[in-house]
C-alpha positions in Angstrom: -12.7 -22.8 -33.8 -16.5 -22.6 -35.0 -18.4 -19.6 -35.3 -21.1 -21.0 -33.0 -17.8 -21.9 -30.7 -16.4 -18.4 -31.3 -19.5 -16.5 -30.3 -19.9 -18.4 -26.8 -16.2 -17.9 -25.9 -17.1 -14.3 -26.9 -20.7 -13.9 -24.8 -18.6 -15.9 -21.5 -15.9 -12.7 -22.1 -18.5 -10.2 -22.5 -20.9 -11.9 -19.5 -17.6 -12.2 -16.9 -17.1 -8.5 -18.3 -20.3 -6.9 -17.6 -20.0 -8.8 -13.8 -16.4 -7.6 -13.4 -17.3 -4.1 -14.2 -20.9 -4.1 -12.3 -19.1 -5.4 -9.1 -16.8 -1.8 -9.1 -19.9 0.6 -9.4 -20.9 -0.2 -5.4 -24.4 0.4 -4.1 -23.0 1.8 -0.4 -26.7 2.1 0.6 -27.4 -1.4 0.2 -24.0 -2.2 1.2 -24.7 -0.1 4.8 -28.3 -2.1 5.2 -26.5 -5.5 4.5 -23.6 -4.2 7.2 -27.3 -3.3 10.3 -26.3 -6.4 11.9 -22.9 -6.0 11.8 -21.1 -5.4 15.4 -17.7 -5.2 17.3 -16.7 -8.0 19.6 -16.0 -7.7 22.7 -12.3 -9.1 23.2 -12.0 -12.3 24.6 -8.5 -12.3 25.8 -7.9 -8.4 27.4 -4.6 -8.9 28.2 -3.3 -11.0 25.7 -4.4 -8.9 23.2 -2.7 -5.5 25.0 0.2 -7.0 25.1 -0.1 -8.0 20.9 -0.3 -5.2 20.0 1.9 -3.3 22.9 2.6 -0.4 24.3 4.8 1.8 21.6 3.6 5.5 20.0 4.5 5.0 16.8 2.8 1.5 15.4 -0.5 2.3 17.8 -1.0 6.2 16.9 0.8 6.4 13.6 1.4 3.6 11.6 -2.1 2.0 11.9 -4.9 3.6 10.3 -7.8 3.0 13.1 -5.1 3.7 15.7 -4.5 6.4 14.2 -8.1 8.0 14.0 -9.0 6.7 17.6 -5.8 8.6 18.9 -7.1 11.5 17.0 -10.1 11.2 18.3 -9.3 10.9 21.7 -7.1 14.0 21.6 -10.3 16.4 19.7 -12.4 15.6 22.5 -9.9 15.8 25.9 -9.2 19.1 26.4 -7.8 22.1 24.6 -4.4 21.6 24.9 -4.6 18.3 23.2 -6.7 19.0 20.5 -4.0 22.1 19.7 -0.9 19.7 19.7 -3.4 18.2 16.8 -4.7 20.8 15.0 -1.2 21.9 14.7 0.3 18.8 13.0 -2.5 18.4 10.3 -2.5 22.0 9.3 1.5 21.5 9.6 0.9 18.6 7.2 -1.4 20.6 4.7 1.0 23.7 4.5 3.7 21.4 3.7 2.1 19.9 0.5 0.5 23.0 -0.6 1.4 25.5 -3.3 1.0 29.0 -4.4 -1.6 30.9 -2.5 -2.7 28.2 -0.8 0.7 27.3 0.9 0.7 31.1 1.9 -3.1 31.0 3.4 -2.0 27.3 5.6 1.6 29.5 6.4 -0.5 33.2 7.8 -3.5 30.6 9.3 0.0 28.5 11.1 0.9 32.1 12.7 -1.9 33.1 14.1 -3.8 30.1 15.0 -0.9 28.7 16.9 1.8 31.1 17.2 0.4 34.1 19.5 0.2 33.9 23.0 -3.5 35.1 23.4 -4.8 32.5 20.7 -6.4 30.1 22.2 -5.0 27.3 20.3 -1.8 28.6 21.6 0.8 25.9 21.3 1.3 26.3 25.4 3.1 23.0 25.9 6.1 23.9 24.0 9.2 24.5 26.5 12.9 26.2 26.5 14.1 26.6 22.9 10.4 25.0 21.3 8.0 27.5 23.0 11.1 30.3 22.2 10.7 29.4 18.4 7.3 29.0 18.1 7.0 32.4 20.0 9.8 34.3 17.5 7.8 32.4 14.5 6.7 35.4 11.5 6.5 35.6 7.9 10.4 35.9 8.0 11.4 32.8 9.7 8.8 30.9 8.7 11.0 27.8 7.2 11.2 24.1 7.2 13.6 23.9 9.7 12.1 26.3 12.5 8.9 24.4 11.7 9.8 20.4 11.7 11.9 21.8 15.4 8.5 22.6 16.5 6.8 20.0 14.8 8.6 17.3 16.7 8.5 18.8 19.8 4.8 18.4 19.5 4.9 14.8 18.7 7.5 14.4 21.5 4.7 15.9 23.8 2.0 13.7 22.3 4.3 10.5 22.9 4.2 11.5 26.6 1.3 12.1 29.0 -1.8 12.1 26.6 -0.4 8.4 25.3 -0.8 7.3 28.6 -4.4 8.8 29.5 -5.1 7.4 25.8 -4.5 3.8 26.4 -6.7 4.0 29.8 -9.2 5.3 27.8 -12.6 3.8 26.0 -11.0 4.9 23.0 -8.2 2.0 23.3 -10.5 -0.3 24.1 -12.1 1.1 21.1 -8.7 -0.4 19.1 -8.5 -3.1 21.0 -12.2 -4.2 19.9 -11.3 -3.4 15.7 -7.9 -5.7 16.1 -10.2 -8.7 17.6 -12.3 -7.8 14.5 -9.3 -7.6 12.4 -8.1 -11.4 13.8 -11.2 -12.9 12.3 -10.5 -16.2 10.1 -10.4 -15.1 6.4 -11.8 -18.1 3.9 -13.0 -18.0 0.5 -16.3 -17.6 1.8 -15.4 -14.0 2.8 -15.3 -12.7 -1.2 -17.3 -12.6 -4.3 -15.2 -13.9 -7.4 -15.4 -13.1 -10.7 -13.4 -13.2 -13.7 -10.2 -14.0 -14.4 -7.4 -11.6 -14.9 -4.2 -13.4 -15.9 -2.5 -16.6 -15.2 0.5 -18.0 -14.2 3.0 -21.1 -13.6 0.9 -21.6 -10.1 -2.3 -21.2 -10.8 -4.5 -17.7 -11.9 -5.0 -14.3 -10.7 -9.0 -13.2 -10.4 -10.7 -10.4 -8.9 -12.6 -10.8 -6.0 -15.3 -8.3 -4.1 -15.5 -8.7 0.1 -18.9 -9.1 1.3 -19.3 -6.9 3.4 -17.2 -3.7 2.3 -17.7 -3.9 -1.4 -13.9 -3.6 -2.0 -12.4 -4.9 -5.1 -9.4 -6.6 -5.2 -7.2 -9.4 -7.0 -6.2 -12.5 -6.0 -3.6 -14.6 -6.8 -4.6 -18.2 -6.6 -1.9 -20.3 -6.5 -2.4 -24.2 -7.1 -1.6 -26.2 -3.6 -0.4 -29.4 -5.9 1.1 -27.2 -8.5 3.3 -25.7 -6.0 4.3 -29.0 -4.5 5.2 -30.8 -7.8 7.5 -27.6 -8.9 9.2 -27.3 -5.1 7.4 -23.6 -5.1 6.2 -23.7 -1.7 9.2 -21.5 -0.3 8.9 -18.6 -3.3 5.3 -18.5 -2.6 6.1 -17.9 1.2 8.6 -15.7 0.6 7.0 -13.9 -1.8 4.2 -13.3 0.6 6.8 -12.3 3.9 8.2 -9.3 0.8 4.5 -8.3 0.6 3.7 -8.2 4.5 6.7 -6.2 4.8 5.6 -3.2 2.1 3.5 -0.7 2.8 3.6 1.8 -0.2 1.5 4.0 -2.8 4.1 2.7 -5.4 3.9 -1.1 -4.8 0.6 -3.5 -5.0 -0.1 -4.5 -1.4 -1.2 -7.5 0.4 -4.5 -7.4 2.2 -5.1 -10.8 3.1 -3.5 -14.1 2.7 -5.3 -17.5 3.5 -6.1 -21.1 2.0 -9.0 -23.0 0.0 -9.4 -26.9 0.1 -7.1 -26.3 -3.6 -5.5 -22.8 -3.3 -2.9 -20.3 -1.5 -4.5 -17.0 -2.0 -2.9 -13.8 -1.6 -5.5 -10.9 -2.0 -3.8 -7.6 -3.3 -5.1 -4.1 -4.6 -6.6 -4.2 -7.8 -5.0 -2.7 -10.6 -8.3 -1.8 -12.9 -6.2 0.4 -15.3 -4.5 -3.0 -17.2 -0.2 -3.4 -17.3 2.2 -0.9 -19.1 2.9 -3.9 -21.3 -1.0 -3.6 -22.5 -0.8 0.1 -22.9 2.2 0.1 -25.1 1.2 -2.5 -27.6 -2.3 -2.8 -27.7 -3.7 0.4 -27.5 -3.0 2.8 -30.4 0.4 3.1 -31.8 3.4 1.7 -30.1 5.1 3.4 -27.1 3.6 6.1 -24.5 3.1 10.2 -25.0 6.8 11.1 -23.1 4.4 12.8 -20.5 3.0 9.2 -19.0 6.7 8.2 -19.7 8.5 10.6 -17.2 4.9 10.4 -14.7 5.6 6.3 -14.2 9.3 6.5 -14.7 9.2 8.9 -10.9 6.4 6.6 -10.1 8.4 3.0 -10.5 11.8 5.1 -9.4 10.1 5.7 -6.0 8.6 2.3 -5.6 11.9 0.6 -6.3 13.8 3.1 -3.8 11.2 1.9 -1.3 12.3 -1.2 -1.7 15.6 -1.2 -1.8 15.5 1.3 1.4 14.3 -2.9 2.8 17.2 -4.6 1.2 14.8 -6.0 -1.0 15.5 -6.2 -4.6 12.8 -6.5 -7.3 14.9 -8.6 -9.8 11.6 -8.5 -12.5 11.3 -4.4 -13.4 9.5 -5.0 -16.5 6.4 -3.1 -18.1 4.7 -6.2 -17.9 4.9 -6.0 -14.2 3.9 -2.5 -13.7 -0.5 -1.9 -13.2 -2.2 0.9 -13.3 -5.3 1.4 -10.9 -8.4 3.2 -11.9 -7.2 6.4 -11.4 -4.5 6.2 -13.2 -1.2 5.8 -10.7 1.0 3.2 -11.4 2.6 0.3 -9.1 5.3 -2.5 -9.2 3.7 -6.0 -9.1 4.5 -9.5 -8.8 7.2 -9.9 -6.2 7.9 -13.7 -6.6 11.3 -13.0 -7.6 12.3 -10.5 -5.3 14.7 -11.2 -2.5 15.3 -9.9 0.6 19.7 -9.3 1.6 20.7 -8.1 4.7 23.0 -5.5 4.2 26.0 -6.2 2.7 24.9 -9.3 1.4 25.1 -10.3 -2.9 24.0 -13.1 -4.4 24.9 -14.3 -7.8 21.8 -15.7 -8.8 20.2 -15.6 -12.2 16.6 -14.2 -12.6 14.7 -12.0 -14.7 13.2 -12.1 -17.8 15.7 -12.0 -20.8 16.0 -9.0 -22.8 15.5 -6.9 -18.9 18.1 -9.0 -17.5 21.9 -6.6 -16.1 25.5 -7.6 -17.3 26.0 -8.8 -14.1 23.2 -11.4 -13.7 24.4 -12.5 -17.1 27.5 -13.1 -16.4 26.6 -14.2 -12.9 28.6 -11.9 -11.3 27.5 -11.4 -7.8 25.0 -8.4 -7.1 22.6 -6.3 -5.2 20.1 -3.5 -6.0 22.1 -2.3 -9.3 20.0 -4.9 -11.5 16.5 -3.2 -10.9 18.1 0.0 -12.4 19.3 -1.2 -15.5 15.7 -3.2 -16.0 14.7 0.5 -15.4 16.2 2.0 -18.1 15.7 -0.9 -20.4 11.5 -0.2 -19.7 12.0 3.5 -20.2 13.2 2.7 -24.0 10.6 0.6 -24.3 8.0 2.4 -22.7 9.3 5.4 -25.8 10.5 3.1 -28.8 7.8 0.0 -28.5 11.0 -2.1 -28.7 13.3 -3.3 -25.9 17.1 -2.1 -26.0 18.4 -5.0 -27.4 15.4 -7.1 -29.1 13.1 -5.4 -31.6 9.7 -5.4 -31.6 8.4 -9.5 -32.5 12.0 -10.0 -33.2 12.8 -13.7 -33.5 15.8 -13.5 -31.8 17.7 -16.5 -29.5 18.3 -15.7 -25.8 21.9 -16.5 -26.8 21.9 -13.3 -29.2 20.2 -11.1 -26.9 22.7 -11.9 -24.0 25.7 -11.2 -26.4 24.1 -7.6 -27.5 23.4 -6.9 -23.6 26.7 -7.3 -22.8 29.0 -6.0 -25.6 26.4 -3.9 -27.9 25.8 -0.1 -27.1 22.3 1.1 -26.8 21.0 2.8 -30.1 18.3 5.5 -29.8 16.6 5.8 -33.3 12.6 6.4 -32.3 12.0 10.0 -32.8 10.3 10.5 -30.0 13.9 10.2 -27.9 14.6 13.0 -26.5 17.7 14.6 -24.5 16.8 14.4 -21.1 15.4 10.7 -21.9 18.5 9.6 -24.1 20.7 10.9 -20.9 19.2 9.1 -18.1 18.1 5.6 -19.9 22.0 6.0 -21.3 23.2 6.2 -17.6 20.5 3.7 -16.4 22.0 1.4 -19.2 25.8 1.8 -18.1 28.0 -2.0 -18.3 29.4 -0.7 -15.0 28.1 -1.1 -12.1 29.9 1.5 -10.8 28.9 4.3 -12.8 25.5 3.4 -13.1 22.9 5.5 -12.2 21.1 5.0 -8.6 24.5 2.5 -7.9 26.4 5.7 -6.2 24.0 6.1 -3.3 22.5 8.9 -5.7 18.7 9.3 -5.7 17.9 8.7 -9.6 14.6 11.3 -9.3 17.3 14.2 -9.0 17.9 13.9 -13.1 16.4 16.6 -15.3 14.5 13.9 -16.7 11.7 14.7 -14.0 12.5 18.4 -13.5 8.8 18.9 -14.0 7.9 16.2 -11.2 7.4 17.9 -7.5 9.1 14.6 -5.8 7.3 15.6 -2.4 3.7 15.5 -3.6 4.4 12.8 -5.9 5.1 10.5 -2.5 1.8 11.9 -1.4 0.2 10.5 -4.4 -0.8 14.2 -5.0 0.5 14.6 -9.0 -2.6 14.6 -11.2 -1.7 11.7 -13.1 -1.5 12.2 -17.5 -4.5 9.6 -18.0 -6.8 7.9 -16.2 -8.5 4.6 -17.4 -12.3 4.9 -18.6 -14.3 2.8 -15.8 -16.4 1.0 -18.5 -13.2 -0.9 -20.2 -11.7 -3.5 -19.3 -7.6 -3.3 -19.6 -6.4 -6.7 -19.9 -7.2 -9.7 -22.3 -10.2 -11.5 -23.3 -11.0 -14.3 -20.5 -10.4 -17.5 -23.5 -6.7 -16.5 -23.7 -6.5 -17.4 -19.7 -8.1 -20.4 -20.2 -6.5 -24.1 -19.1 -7.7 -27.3 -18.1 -4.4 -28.8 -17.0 -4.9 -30.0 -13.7 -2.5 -32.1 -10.9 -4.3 -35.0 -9.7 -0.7 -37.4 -9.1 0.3 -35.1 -5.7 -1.0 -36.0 -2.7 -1.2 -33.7 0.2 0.2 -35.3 3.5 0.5 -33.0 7.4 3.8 -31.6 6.6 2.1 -29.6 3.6 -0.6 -28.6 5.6 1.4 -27.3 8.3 3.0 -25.2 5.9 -0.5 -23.8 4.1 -1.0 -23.5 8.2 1.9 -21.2 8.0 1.3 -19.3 4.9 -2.4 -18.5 6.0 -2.1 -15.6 8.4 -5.5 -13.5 7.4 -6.0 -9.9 7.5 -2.8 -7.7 7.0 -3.3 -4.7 9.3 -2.2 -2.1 8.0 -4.1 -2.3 4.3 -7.4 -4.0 6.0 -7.4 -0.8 8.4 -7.2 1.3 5.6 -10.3 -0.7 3.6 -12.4 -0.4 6.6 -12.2 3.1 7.0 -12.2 4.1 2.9 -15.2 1.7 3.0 -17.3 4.0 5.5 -17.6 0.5 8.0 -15.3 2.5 10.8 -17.7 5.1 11.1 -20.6 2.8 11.2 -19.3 0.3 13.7 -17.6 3.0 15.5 -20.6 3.8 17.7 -21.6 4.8 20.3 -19.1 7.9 19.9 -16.7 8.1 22.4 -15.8 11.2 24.2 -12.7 12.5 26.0 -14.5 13.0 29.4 -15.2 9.2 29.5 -12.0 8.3 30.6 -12.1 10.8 33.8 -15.9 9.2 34.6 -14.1 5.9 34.0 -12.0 6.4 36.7 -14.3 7.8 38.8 -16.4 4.7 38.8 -14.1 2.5 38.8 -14.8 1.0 42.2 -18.3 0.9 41.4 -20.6 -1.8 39.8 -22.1 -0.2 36.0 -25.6 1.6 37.1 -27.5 0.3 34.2 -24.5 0.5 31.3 -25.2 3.9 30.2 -22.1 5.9 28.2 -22.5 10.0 29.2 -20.8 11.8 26.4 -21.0 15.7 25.0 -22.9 14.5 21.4 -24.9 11.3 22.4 -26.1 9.0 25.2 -25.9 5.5 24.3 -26.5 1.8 26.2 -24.4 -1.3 26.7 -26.9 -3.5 27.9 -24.1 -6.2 28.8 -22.0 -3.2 30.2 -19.2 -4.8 28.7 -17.2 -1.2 27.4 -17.5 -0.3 31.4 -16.4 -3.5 32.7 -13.3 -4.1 29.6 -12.0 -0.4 30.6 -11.9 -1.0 34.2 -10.4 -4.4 33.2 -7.4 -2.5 31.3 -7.2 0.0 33.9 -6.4 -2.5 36.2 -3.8 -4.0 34.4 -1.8 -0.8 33.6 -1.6 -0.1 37.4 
């Protein structure tokens, strides 16, 4: 390579840098001018859509984000006995991850808040046994046990009579507007691109910006002709079903998926903070400071619990494969080998990457989740040593040799840095047996003395200060001109039975995380107007027989008009329907 050559490939790094890293620093007050024009639509379908997204507690108040809120919302302003069942569950939820004085402040606020009969958040809806332990509730008896009894009694409560006055409400037709949002067709037209982050046997992985939110994310492109001329079409669908599935703080989630005249895209959360592969080779001497060891060793043990808790194994634990996002928490990536088995089910499959790979799938033994925890332990060793278990660092070593090591060598721990606790668990990670293996006995691996210093509970609450956190003006990965590559497929042709199946793969929006980006983008409180209020419903009712006089919404806070009176009209429309 010239130097004139050199120094273009380095100014087209530094160039897709300085955009990559300019996107992440968001102007929200342009960002909220660019958004003025932005509106909810009215749903065109009423009753198809009820019945999409039907008529159960759990996904509508608790597992969607917006549903959530709008439930909450609904209960803060109907009357006091609702907003109380509330109250009580968040500060229930506070006290629970709180420590030290501060768990003692949420415990004496719980009692007297909630707990005396004079209070006037009194928890009066409690019957039999509940209201007899919430009454008995002091300082004493004031345990886990007393307090989840009481704490489902008040979801029980919720799930009953204020459920139903919610979904008459403007508030559900509130939802019902954000999911018609939420349906919209997703193109590449919908993102900013910029540069590239890695690449793969499919095609690349880039970050992307959306419009109109600002959030960053990666996307895998994968090659449409590619995928067809190396039969990858099904991995890439399955790959994508694993992703719709998982909804955790420990796994890189799906947001959207859709098509491009060339590409599948699946748009994930973007990892800013670079791989552990990156971390322990390329910055500073070889291996990680045992604190970050122990803080992603709970972090990837949780992640891979999660997905094993699916039947899902991960079947590529590798360094490699774990990201770090810019505040430092770490998460399992790249799915595309994972496989979903009903229970009972093995499979005797090989896959993995070598050096990582279990006795089992060596020998092609048949198998379940016990592979992911000896691809732990082997990361662990390296994440300490530098070196993998059984291959030494830029070791030029035959797959051949390091299969016969993995299956009849024992695992040597000469890096000083090995300690113990960390010799202990990557030895019982590392066991031949499946049997005796750790997390292979229905044992929860995060119960070693490996992470006594780990408080498991807040660390699923992504509450554990994590040991370092990436500077927001580097960039963690490699130069763009090692991603380069000009190979293209131009001898596939595309024919109907491939586009029915990009019809198939391109589904859009994935609720759950494009709730989450609306509302940790500030465009739910934006769009959310006029604001709604509990007595709505009641004056709802009470004009229901009547024609709109002049589309006017009363609430407590704010009077705001519907020219088209089309809230009025699509409430009355859903009343209707319920009776």
């Amino acid at each position: 390579m010239t130097n004139v050559t050199a120094d273009l490939v380095g100014l087209d790094n530094l160039v897709a840098n300085t955009a990559y890293l300019k996107a992440q620093q968001i102007d929200r007050t342009e960002l909220r001018k660019q958004r003025l024009t932005l509106t909810l639509p009215r749903p065109k379908k009423t009753s198809a859509l009820r019945t999409a997204v039907g008529r159960k507690y759990e996904p509508l108040c608790e597992q969607q984000p917006i549903g959530r809120k709008l439930f909450q919302q609904f209960l803060l302003t109907s009357n006091p006995t609702y907003r109380a069942a509330y109250e009580f569950l968040e500060e229930l939820n506070a006290w629970s991850f709180a420590e030290d004085e501060t768990k003692e402040k949420a415990k004496q606020g719980i009692l007297t808040k909630f707990c005396q009969p004079e209070s006037k958040s009194f928890l009066s809806y409690l019957t039999g046994s509940d209201a007899e332990t919430c009454r008995c509730l002091s300082s004493t008896n004031f345990d886990e046990e007393n307090l989840e009894q009481i704490g489902e009694a008040t979801r029980e409560f919720l799930k009953g009579k204020p459920f139903l006055e919610y979904l008459s409400s403007p508030f559900f037709y509130r939802f019902l507007q954000w999911k018609e949002y939420e349906a919209q067709k997703i193109t590449d037209r919908y993102f900013y691109e910029f540069r590239t982050l890695g690449k793969g046997g499919f095609g690349e992985v880039c970050a992307v910006q959306v419009k109109h939110t600002g959030q960053m994310y990666a996307c895998k492109k994968l090659d449409k002709r590619k995928l067809k001329k190396k039969g990858g079409e099904r991995l890439a669908l399955l790959e994508k079903h694993i992703l719709e599935k998982v909804n955790s703080l420990f796994i890189v989630n799906l947001a959207y998926a859709y098509d491009s005249k060339t590409h599948l895209c699946l748009v994930m959360d973007l990892m800013t903070g670079g791989d552990l592969k990156f971390h322990i080779y390329h910055l500073g001497e070889r291996g990680l400071r045992m604190e970050r060891v122990v803080y992603y060793t709970a972090q990837i043990t949780t992640g891979i619990l999660h997905l094993h808790a699916m039947d899902i194994v991960y079947r590529d634990m590798k360094p490699e494969n774990v990201l770090l996002d810019g505040k430092g928490q770490c998460r399992l990536s790249d799915l595309g080998l994972a496989v979903e088995l009903p229970q009972g089910k093995m499979i005797c499959q090989k896959a993995g990457t070598s050096g990582y790979m279990a006795p089992e799938i060596l020998k092609q033994e048949h198998y379940r989740t016990s592979v992911d925890w000896w691809a732990l332990g082997c990361s662990i060793y390296e994440m300490v040593a530098g070196r993998l278990p059984f291959k030494d660092f830029r070791e030029k070593v035959q797959s051949d040799e390091v299969t016969r090591r993995t299956l009849e060598d024992e695992c040597k721990f000469m890096h000083k840095n090995f300690d113990a606790p960390t010799k202990d668990i990557v030895g019982r990670f590392l066991k031949k047996r499946v049997g005796i293996r750790l997390g292979c006995r229905n044992d929860d691996p995060r119960n070693h003395v490996f992470f006594k210093n780990i408080s498991l509970h807040r660390l699923e609450a992504g509450l554990v200060e994590p040991p370092w956190v990436p500077k927001p003006n580097v960039v963690y990965t490699k130069d763009t001109a090692e991603f380069r590559d000009s190979s293209e497929v131009k001898d596939i042709q595309l024919n109907a039975k491939d586009e029915k199946f990009f019809k198939e793969f391109s589904t859009g929006a994935v609720s759950i995380q494009w709730q989450k980006e609306i509302i940790d983008t500030g465009v739910f409180d934006e769009l959310n107007v006029p604001k709604l209020d509990g007595r709505d419903s009641e004056w709802m009712k009470k004009k229901k027989k009547k024609a709109c006089p002049g589309g006017f919404i009363v609430s407590i806070t704010s009077v705001s008009c519907f020219a088209d009176c089309s809230l009025h009209e699509s409430v009355n429309t859903l009343l209707n329907e319920s009776h």
